[in-house]
C-alpha positions as CSV (number, residue, x, y, z in Angstrom):
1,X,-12.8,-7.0,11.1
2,X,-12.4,-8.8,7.5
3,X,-10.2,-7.7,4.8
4,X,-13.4,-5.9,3.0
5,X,-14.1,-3.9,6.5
6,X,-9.9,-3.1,6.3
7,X,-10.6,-1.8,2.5
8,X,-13.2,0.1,3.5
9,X,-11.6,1.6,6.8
10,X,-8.6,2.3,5.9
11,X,-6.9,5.5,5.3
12,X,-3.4,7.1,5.5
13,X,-2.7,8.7,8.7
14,X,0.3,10.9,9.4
15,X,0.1,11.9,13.2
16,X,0.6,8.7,15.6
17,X,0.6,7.9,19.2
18,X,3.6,7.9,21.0
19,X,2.7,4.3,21.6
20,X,5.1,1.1,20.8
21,X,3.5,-1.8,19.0
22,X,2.1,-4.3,21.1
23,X,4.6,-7.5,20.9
24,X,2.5,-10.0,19.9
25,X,1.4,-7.6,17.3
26,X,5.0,-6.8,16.2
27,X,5.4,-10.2,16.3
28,X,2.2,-11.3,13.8
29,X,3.8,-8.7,11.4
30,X,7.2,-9.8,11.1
31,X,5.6,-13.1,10.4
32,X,3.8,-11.9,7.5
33,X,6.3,-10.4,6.4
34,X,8.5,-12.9,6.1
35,X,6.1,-14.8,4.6
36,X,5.4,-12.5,1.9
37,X,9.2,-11.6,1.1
38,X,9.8,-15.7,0.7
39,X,6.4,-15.3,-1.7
40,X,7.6,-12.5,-3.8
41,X,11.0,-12.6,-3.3
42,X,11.2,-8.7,-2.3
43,X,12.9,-7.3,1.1
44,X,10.4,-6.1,3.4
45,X,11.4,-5.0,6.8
46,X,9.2,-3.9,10.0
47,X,11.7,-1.6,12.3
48,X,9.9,-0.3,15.0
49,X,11.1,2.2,18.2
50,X,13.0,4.2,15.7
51,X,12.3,7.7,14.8
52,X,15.3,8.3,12.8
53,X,13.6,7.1,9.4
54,X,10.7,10.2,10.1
55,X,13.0,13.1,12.0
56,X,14.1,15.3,9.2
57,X,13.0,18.1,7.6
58,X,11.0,15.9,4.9
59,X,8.7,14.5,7.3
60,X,7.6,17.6,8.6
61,X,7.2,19.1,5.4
62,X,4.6,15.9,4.7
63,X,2.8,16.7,7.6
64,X,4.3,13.6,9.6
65,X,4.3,13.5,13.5
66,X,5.1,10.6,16.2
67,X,6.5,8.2,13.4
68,X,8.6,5.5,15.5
69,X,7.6,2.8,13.1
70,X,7.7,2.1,9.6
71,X,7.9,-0.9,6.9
72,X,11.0,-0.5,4.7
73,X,9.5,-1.9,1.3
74,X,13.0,-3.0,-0.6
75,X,13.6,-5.6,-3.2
76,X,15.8,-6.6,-6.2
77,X,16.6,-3.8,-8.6
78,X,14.9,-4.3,-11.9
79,X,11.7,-4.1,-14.2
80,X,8.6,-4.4,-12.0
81,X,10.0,-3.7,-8.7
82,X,7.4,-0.9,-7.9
83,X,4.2,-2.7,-9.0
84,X,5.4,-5.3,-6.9
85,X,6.1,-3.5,-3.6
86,X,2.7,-1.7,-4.2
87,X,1.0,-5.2,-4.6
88,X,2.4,-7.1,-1.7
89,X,2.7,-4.1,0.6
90,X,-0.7,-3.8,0.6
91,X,-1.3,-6.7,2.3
92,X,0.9,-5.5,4.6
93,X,-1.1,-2.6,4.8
94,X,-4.4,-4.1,4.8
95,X,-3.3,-6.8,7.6
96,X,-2.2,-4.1,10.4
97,X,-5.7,-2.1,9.7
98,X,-7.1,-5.4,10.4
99,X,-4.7,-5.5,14.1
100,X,-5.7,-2.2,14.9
101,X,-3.0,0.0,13.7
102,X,-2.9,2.6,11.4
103,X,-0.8,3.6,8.1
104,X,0.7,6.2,5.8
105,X,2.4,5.1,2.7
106,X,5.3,7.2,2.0
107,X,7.4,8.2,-1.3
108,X,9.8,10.6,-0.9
109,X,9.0,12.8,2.5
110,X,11.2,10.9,5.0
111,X,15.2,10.7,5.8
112,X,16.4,7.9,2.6
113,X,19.8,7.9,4.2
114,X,17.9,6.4,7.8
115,X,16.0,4.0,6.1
116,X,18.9,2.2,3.9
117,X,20.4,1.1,7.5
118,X,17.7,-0.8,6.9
119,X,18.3,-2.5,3.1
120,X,20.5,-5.2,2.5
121,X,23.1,-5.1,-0.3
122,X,21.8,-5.2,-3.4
123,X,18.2,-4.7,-2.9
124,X,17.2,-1.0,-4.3
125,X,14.7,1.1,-1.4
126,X,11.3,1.5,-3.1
127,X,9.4,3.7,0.0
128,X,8.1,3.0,3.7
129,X,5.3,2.9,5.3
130,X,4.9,4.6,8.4
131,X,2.5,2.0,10.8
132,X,1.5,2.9,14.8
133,X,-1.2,3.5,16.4
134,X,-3.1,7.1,14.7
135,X,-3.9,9.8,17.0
136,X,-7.1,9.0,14.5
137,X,-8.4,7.3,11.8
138,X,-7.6,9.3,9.2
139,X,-9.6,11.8,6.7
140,X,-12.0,10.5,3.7
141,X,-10.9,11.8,0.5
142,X,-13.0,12.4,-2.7
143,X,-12.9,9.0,-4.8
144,X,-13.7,9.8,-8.7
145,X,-16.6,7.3,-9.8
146,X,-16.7,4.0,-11.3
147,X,-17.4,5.4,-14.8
148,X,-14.6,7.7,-14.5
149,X,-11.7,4.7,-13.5
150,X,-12.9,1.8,-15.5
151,X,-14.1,0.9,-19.1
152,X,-16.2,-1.7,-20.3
153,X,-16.5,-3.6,-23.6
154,X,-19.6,-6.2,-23.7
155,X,-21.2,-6.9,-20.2
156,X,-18.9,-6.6,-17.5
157,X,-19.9,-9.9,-14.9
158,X,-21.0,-8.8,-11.2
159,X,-17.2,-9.5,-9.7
160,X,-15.8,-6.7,-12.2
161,X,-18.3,-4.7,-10.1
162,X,-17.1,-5.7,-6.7
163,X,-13.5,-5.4,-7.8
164,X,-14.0,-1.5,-8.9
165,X,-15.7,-1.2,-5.7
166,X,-12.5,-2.0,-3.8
167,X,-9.5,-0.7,-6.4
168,X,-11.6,3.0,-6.1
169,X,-10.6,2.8,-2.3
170,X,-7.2,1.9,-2.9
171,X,-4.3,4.8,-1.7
172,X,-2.3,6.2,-4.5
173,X,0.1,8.8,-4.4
174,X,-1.2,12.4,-3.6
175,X,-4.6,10.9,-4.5
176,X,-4.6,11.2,-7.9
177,X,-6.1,8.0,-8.8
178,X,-5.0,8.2,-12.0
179,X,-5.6,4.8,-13.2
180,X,-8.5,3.0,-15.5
181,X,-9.5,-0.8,-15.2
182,X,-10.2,-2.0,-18.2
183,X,-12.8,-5.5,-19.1
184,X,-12.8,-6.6,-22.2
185,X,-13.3,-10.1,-23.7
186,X,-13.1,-12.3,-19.9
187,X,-9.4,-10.5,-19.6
188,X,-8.7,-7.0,-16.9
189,X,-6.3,-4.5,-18.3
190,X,-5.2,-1.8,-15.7
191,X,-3.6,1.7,-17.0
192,X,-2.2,4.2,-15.1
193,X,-0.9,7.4,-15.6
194,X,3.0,8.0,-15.7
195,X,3.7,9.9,-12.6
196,X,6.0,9.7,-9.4
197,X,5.4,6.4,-7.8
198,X,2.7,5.1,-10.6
199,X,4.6,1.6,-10.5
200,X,3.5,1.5,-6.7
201,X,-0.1,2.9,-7.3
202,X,-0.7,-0.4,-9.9
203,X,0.4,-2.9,-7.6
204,X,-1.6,-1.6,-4.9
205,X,-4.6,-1.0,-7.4
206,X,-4.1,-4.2,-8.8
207,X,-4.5,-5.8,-5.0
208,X,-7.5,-3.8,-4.0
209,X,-9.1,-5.2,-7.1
210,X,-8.3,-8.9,-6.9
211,X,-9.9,-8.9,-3.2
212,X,-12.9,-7.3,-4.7
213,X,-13.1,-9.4,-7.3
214,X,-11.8,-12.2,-6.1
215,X,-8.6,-13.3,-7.6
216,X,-9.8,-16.6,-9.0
217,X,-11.7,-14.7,-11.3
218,X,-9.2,-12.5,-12.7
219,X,-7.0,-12.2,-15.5
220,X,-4.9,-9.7,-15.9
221,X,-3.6,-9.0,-19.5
């Protein structure tokens, strides 16, 4: 499986084995991460054999079940933060899909208190992302059309195409998709509607498009 087969696979599952993470698996993760948190200089964290973060109330109001694992997506308080969890957890995201696990990102329904064990001092708790192995794949939502999420001035080149492609897949919160990619003059503008979590959605939007695309070939104004 390549990145594109991951984009196109992918989608949020609640319900997981009760199943740990196969070491060397684990293992592959934590090393991404810590590559990506010395990259962007967030606080990512994979905690795994721990239901605690998914064992209140909240989580079975979202549906959740079997949630021993999750990413803790943290980072430096500020302007930014969100987009930026959104963008470089989605690698995160995309990578596991890739190693055969599945994933749920995850706002609000799940214990916060559990999951700041899990912050360092000073870095401000964004989400997490629930990550095991799904008791299934996950269910294919409704994704509005090309037209509807993007705007064109001019000729749009064939990448722009292959970008929209990807950033329609992309998971946003409660599946709004309420974002529009904008090409104009050689530059990508992305908008997104204010809402919970909208911060998050653009980084992962943003991600999902620069695969398609390929990020050579983008510039984001």
């Amino acid at each position: 499986m390549n990145i594109m087969d991951a984009i196109a696979q992918r989608h949020s599952v609640r319900s997981y084995e009760s199943r740990p993470i196969e070491p060397a698996t684990a293992d592959l993760l934590r090393e991404l991460i810590g590559t990506v948190n010395e990259e962007s200089g967030l606080a990512f964290s994979l905690v795994v054999d721990d239901p605690s973060v998914f064992s209140n109330l909240l989580a079975s109001y979202g549906k959740f079940s079997g949630v021993d694992n999750v990413i803790v997506c943290a980072g430096p308080k500020g302007a930014g933060l969100g987009e930026a969890v959104g963008y470089w957890g989605e690698q995160l995201v995309l990578e596991a899909q890739m190693q055969g696990l599945n994933t749920c990102w995850v706002g609000a329904t799940f214990s916060h208190r559990a999951a700041l064990r899990y912050v360092e001092p000073g870095q401000e708790l964004v989400c997490v992302i629930a990550i095991g192995y799904g008791k299934g794949e996950g269910k294919t939502h409704p994704v509005k059309s090309v037209e509807q999420l993007s705007s064109v001035v001019g000729e749009a080149p064939s990448w722009f195409e292959r970008g929209m492609w990807a950033a329609q897949l992309a998971p946003t919160a409660l599946n709004r998709q309420g974002f529009r990619v904008e090409y104009r003059g050689g530059t990508v503008h992305l908008n997104v509607v204010p809402g919970p979590f909208s911060s998050v959605d653009a980084g992962i939007v943003k991600r999902h498009f620069e695969l398609g695309a390929g990020r050579e070939n983008v510039a984001w104004s």
